[in-house]
Each structure stands twice: as C-alpha cells, then as structure tokens.
Backbone as numpy.savetxt, mean C-alpha at the origin, in Angstrom:
# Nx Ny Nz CAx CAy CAz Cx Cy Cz
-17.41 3.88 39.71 -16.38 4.26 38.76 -16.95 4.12 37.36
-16.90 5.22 36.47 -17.20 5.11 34.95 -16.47 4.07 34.47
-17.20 3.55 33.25 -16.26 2.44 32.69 -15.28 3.54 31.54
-14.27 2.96 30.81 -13.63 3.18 30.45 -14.31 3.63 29.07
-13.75 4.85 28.20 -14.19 5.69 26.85 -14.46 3.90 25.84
-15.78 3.56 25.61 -15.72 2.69 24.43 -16.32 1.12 24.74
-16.31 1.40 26.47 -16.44 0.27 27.20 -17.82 0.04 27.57
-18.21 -0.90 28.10 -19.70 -0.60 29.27 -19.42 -1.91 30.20
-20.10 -1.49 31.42 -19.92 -2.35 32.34 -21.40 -3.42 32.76
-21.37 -4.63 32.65 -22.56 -5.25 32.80 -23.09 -5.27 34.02
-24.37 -5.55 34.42 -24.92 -5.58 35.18 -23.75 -6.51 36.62
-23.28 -7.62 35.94 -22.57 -8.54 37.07 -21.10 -7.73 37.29
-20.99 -6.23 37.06 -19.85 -5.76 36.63 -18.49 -5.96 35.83
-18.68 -6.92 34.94 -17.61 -6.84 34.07 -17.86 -6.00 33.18
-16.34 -5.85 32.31 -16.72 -5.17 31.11 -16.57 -5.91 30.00
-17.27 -5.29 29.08 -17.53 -5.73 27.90 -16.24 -4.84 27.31
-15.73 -5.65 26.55 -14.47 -5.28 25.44 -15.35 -4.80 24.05
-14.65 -4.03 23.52 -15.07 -3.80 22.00 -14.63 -5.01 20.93
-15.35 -5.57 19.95 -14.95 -6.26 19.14 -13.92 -6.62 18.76
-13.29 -7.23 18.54 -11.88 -7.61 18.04 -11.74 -7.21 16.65
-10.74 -6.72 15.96 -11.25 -6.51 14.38 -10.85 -7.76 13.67
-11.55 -7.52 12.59 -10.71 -8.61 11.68 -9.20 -8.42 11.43
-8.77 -9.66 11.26 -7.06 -9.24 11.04 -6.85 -9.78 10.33
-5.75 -9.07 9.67 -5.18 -9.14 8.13 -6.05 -9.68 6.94
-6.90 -8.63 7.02 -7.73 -7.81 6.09 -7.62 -7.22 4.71
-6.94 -7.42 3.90 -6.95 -7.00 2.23 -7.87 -5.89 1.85
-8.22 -4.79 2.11 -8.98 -3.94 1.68 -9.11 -3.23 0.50
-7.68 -3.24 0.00 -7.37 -2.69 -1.53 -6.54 -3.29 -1.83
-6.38 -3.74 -3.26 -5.01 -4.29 -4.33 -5.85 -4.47 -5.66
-4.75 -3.46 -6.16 -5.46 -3.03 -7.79 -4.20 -2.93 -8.92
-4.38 -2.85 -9.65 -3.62 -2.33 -10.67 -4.26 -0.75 -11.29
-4.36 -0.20 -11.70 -4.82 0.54 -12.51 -4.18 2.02 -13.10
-4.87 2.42 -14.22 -4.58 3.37 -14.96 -4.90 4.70 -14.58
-5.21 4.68 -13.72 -6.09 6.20 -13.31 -4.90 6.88 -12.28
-4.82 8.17 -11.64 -4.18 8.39 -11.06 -5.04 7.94 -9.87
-3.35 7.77 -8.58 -3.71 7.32 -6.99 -3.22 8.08 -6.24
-3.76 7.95 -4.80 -3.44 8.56 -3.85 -3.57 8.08 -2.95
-2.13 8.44 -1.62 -2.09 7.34 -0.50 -2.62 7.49 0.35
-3.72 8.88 0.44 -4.79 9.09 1.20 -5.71 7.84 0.83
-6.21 7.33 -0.44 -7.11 6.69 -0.50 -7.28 5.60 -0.02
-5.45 4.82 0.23 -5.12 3.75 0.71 -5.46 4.13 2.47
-4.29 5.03 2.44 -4.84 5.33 4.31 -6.69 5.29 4.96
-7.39 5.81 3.98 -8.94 6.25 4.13 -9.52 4.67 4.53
-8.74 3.63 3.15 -9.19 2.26 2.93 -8.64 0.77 4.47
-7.89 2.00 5.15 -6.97 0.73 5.81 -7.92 1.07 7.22
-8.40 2.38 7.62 -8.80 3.46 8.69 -10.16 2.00 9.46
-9.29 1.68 10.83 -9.80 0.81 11.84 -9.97 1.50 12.92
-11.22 1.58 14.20 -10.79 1.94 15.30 -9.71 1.11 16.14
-9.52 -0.19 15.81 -8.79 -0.58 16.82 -7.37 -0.68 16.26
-6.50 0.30 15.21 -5.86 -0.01 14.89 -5.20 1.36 15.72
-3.80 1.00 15.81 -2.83 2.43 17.08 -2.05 2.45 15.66
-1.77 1.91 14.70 -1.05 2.59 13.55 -1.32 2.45 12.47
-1.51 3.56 11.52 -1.30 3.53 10.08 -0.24 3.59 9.18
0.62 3.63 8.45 1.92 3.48 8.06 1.29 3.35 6.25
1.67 4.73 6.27 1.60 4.67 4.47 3.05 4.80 3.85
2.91 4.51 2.45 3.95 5.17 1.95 3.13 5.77 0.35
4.21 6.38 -0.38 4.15 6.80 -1.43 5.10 6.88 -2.57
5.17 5.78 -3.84 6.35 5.96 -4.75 5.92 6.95 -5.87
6.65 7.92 -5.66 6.64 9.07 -6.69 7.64 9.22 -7.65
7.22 9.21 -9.00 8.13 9.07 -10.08 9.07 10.42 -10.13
9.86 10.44 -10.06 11.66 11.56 -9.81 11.91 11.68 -11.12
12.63 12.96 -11.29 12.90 13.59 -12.31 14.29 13.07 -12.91
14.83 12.03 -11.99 16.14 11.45 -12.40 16.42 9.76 -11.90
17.06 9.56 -13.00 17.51 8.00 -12.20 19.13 7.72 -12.78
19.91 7.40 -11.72 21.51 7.03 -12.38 21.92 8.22 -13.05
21.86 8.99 -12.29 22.43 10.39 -12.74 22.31 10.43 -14.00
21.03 10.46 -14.92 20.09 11.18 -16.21 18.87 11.30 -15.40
18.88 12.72 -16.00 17.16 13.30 -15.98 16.50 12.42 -16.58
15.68 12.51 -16.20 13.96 11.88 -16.70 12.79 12.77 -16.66
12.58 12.73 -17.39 11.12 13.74 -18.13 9.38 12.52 -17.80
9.47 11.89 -18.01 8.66 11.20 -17.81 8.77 9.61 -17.86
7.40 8.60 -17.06 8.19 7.21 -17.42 6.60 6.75 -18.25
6.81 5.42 -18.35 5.30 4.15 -18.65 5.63 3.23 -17.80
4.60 2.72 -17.81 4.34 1.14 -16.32 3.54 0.39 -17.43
4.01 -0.62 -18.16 3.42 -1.54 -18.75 2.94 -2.60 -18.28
1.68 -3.30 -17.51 1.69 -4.23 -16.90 0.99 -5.59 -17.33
1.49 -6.84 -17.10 1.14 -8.16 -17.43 -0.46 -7.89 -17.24
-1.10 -9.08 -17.90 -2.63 -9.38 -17.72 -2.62 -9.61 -16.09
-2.03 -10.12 -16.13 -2.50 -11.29 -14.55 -1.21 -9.91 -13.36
-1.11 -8.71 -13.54 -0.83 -7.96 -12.72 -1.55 -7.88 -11.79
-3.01 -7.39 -11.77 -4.18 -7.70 -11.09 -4.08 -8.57 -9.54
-4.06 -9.75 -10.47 -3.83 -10.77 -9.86 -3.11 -10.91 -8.61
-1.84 -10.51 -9.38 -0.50 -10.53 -8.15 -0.42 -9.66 -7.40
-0.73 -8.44 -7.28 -1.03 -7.56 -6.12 -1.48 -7.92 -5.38
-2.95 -8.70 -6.09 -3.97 -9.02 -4.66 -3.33 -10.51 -3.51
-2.19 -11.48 -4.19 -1.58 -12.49 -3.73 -0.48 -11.77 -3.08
0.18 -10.60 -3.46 1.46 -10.09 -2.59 0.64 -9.43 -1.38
-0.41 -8.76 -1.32 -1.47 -8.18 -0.42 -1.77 -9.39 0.54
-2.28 -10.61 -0.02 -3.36 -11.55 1.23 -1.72 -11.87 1.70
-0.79 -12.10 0.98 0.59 -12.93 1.83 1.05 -12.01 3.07
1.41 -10.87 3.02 1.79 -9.53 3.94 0.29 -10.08 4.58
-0.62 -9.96 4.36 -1.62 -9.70 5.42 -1.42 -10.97 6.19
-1.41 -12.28 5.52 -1.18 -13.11 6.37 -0.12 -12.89 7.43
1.24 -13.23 6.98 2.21 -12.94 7.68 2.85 -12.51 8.92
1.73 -10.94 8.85 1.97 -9.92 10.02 0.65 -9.74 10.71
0.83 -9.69 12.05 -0.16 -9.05 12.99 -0.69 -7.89 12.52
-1.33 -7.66 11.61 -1.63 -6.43 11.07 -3.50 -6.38 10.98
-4.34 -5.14 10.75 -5.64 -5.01 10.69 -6.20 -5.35 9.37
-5.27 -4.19 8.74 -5.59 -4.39 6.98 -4.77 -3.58 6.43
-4.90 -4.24 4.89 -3.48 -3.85 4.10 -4.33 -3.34 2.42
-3.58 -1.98 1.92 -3.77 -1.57 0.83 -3.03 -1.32 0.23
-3.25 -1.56 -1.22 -1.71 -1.23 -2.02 -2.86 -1.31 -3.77
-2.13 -0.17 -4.16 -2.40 0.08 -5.84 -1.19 0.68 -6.53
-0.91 0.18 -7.67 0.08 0.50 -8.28 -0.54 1.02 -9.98
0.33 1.82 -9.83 -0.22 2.67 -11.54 0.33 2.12 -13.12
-0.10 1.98 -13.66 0.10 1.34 -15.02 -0.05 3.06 -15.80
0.71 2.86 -17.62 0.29 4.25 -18.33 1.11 4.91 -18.07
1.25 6.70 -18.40 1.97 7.33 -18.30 1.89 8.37 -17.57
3.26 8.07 -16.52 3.05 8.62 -15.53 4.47 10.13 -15.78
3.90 11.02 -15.35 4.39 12.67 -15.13 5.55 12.66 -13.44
6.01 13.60 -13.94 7.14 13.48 -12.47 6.15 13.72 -11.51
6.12 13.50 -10.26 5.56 13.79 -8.95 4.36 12.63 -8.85
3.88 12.34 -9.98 2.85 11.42 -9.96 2.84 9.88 -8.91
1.93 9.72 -8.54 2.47 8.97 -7.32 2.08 7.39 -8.48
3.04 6.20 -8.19 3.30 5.40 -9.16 2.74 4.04 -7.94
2.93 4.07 -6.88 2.37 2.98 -6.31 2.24 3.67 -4.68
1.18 3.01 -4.36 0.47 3.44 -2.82 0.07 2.59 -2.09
0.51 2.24 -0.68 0.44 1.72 0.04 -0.05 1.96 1.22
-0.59 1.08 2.03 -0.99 1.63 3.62 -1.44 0.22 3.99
-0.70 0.12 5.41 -1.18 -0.57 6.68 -1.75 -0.46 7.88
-2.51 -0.72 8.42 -2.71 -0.47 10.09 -2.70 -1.53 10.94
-2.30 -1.42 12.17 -2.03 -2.81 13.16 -2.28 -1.73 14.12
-2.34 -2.40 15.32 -2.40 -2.62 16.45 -1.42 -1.84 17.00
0.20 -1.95 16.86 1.35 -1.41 17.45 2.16 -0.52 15.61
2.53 0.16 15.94 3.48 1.11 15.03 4.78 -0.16 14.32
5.32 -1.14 15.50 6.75 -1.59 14.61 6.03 -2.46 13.56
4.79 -3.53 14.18 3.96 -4.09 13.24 3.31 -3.50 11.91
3.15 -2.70 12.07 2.55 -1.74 10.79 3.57 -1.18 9.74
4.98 -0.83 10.53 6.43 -0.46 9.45 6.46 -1.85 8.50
6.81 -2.76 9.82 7.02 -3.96 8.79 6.59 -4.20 8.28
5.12 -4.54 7.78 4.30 -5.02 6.90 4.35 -4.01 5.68
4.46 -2.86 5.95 4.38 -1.79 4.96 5.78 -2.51 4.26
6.76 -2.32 4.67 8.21 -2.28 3.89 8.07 -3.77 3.28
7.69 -4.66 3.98 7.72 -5.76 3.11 6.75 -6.25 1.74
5.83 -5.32 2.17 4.58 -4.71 1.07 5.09 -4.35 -0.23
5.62 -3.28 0.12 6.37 -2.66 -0.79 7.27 -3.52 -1.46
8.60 -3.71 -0.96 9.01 -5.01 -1.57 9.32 -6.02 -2.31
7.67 -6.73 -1.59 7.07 -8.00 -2.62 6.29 -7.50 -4.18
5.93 -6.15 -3.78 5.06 -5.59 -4.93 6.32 -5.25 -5.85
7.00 -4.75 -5.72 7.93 -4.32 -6.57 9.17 -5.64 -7.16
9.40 -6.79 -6.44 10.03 -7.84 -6.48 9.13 -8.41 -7.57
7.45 -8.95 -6.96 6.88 -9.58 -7.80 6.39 -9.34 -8.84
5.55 -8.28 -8.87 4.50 -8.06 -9.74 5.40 -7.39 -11.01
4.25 -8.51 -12.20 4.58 -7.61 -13.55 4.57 -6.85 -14.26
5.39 -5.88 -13.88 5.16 -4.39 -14.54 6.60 -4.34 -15.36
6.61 -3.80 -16.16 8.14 -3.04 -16.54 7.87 -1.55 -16.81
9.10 -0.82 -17.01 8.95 0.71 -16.48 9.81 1.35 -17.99
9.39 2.13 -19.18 10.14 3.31 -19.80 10.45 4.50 -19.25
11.61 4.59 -18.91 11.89 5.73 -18.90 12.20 6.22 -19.83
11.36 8.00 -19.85 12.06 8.53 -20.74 13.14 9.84 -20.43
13.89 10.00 -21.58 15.17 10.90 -20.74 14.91 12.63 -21.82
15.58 13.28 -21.12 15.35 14.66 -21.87 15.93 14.83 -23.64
16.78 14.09 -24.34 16.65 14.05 -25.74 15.98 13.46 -26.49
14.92 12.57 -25.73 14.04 12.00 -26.50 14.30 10.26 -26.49
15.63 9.58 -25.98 15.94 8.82 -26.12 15.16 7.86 -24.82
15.02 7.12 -24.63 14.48 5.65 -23.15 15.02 4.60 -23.13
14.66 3.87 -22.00 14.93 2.79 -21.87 13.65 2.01 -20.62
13.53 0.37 -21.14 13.01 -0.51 -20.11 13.53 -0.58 -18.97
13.03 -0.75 -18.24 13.48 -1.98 -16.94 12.69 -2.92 -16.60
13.07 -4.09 -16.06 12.25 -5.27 -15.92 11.12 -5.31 -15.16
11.63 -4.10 -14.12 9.81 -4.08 -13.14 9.86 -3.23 -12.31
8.86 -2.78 -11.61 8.48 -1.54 -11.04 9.62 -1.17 -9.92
C-alpha cells in the first residue's frame, strides 16, 4: 500500500508524520503609512498544515451615522507599533491557531482604502473565525489610533480610536 500524499513509510513500516508547525506564530503586526492589502496578510499567514485561512478587511465607507464621508485620517500613538504586535502575540497565544497577521493604516485614507488587515490560519475553520474576530476586536479596542472624519462641506470630526 502507498503511503499517504506527504507521508513516507519507514523501513520498520511506520509512518513518518510531517512536522508539526509552529503554533501561534505572529508573522505580521505593523502600523504603517503605506497602503495594505489582505492578500499580503493572507500570503504572510500561508502554512501547509493549516485547513484555514480567515482574513478580513476594514475598508473606509463613504458614510458613518447617516453623513457622508469623503475621506478620513488615522492618527496613531508612538507606541502604536507596539500594541499591535502585544494584541497579535495575545490572540496568538490564546487560540489554537498557526499564525496571525494584522496591519493597520495610519495617514490619509480615500474611501475603499483598506484601513486595517487581518489574517489567521489554524488547523480547523471555527479556530481560525475566532481568532480573527477577536483580532480584530482587540486591535480596534486597544490600539492607539484616533480617526478624522471628514464630511462633504468641509466640516470633521475625531473619534477616540480605530
């Protein structure tokens, strides 16, 4: 009998398993000014032994509280940096998961522009939701960002965080 796609069988006939991966893995957590994409996170999380990836994508909307919005800013603390990469190792700890990415955008961001990006992979699909949603979350709970919106007469306003 062939051994199984990935496998090999030893001489005393057992098989040899493939490596175990590392788990909960931090592969990305950034802040930055540049534009992102949740391909890059998905590309960054990409395990063979992982059965799920689970991205998401926050894209800045043309409205909030029924006013348009034309555009926003993401002003972020020094030590933003920082806290991504601590809301990142905590989710990674936490969950049965492979590895976890997340970047969030600082500057001025245009409608459609994607404002924070995420991605997980685990082992099973419900493991990988969860970690994502609680990802998300903690990044948006914790980290110091505050947000201008601006509205179509020219007028804005803060909010306390992403």
């Amino acid at each position: 009998m062939a051994p199984a796609a990935g496998r090999s069988v030893r001489d005393d006939g057992a098989r040899d398993l493939p490596p175990e991966p590392a788990r909960g893995r931090v592969v990305l957590a950034e802040v930055r000014d540049s534009s992102i994409e949740v391909a890059e996170c998905a590309a960054a999380v990409d395990d063979p032994a992982a059965g799920a990836v689970v991205t998401f994508g926050g894209v800045v909307r043309n409205h909030d509280g029924g006013r348009s919005v034309t555009e926003i800013e993401y002003v972020g603390h020094p030590t933003a940096g920082r806290v991504v990469a601590e809301v990142a190792a905590d989710v990674a700890a936490r969950f049965p998961v492979d590895a976890v990415a997340v970047v969030h955008r600082v500057g001025d961001l245009r409608i459609g522009d994607v404002a924070l990006a995420a991605a997980v992979s685990a082992a099973h699909r419900a493991e990988a939701f969860q970690a994502t949603a609680e990802l998300v979350e903690e990044v948006k709970r914790r980290l110091p960002v505050w947000k201008r919106q601006v509205f179509p007469d020219g007028s804005h306003e803060w909010t306390g965080s992403a």
